[in-house]
N, C-alpha and C positions, 0 to 999 in steps of 0.2 A: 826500790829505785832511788838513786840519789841526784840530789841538786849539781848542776852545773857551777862552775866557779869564774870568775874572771874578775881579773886585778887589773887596777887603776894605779896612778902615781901618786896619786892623794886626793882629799876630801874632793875637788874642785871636782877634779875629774872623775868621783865618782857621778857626782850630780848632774853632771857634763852626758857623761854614757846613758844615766838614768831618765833623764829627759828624751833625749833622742827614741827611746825605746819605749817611753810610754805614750811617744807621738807614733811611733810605728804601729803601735797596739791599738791607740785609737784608732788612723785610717784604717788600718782594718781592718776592726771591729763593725766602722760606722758603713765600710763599704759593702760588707758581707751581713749586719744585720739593722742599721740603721741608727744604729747607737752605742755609746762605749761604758760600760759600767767597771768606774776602777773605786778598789776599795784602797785609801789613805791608811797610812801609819801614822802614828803620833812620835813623839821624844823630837831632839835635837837635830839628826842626823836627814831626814828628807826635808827639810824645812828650804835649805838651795835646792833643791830639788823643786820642789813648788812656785818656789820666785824663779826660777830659768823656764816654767813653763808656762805661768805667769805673763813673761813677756813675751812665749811667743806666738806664732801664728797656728791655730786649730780650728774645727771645726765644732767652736764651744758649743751651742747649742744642742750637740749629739750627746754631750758629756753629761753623766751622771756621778755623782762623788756622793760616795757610804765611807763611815767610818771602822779601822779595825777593833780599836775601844775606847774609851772615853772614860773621863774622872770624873766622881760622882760630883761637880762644884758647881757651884753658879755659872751661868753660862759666860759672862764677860771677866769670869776667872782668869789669870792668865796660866793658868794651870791645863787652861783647858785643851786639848784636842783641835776642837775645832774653831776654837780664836785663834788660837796660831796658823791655822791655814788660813782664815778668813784675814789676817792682818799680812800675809806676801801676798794677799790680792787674785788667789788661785779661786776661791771659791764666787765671789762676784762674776768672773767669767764664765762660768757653766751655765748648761740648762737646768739644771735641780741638783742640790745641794740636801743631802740627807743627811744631818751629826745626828747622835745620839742622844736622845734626853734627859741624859742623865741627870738633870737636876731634879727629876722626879721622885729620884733616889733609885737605886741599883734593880731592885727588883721590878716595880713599874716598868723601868728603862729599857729592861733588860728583854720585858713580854710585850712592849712595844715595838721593841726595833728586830724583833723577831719576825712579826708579820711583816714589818718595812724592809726585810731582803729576802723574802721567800718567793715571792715573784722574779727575783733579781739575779739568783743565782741559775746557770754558773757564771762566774763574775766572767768580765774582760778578762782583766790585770787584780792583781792584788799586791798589795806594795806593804814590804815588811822591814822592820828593822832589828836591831838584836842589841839587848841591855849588858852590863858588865860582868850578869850572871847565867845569862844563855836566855833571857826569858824575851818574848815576842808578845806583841800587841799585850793583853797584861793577864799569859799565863806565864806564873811563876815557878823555877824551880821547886820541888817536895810538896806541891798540891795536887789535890784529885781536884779533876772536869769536869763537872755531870757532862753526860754528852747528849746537849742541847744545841741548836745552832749558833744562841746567844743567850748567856748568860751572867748571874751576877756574881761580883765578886767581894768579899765582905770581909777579908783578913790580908791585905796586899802588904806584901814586907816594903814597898815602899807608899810614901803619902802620896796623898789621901788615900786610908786604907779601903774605901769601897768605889767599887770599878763595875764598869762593864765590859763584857768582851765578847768576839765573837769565838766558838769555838774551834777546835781543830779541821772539823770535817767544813764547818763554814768558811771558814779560811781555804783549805784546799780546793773548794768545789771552783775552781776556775780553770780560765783557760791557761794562764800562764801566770806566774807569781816571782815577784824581783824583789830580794831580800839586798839591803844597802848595810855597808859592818864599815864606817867608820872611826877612826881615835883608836891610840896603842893602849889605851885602857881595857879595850876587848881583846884584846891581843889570847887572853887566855881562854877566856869564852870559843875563842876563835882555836884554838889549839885543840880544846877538850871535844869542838864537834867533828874536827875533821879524825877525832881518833876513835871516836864510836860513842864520846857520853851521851847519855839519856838525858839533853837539855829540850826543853820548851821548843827553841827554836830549831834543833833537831827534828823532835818530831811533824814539827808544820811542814819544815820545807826541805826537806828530806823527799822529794815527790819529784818526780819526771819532768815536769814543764815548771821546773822552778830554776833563778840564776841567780846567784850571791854576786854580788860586783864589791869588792874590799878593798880597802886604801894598803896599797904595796907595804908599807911600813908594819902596820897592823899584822900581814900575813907573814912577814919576815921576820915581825918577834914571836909568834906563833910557831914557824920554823924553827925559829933559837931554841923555843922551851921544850920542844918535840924530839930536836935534833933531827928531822927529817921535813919535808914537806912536799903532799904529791901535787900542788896547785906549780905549776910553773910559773918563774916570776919574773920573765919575758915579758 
């Protein structure tokens, strides 16, 4: 079963859409079970996404925030995961805020924050983004997963090469999952999933209750290098 798609005009408006939807997710989550458990992504691209929700109006208190992975660095890194959410001011707002330990180093981290979501799942929401090579939260293209819920990572093609993550079936075990594909740099990451490759972020959110939201642009050069595209760009 495959992810739904739906194209924005640009960055703005993806964070625009993204927001809206993971306030919909929270009421009701919080209505139907009394609490909203959304797992964060890291990189660039939900970072407006966090400051639009940041300022608006919720029911923080209900909110729980897990990470999807985290770099193995000191915590006030600016490398980190979860400094960057904590700096647009998203994570101050909640009721409990979970990152990942990673300064423990990879493997501690990794058998740590293993019990810290296994009460938890199946998540809310889980919020993804996709890197220049198809890879999500930080599995990499031509690596094998143990398939553990969370685990370490010790040879990342990008730095810092030791990571935490969670894995694929941890990642999916949600209710619903919104993958963000920002910048024409993805443009071909974005072309190779819509054609069948075997990318990272293929395999996560490739799943029924998953929605890619993608900046028009991005999915237009995608179109170019395909010469087809079956997302309408309406």
């Amino acid at each position: 079963m495959q992810a739904d798609w739906q194209t924005e005009v640009d960055a703005a408006a993806v964070a625009d859409v993204a927001c809206r939807l993971i306030g919909i997710a929270a009421r009701d989550a919080i209505a139907e079970r009394g609490r909203f458990r959304l797992v964060l992504a890291g990189g660039s691209t939900p970072m407006a996404t966090y400051q639009r929700l940041a300022a608006s109006d919720q029911n923080w208190k209900r909110w729980i925030l897990y990470y999807g992975d985290e770099r193995c660095v000191p915590p006030d890194d600016p490398q980190r995961n979860s400094r960057a959410v904590i700096a647009t001011g998203l994570a101050e707002k909640v009721g409990k805020h979970f990152p990942i330990p990673a300064e423990l180093g990879a493997k501690t981290a990794a058998t740590e924050y293993r019990a810290r979501i296994k009460p938890a799942m199946p998540f809310d929401m889980v919020l993804l983004g996709m890197g220049e090579d198809g890879h999500t939260a930080s599995l990499f293209p031509g690596h094998d997963w143990p398939d553990k819920t969370v685990f370490a990572v010790k040879n990342s093609p990008k730095p810092p090469a030791e990571r935490v993550t969670l894995g694929v079936k941890a990642l999916q075990n949600c209710r619903s999952m919104l993958i963000l594909v920002t910048g024409e740099h993805k443009a071909r990451a974005v072309q190779q999933w819509r054609a069948g490759a075997d990318l990272p972020v293929a395999r996560v959110g490739d799943i029924g209750q998953a929605l890619v939201v993608v900046e028009r642009k991005c999915l237009e050069l995608a179109a170019d290098q395909s010469g087809s595209c079956a997302v309408p760009l309406e």
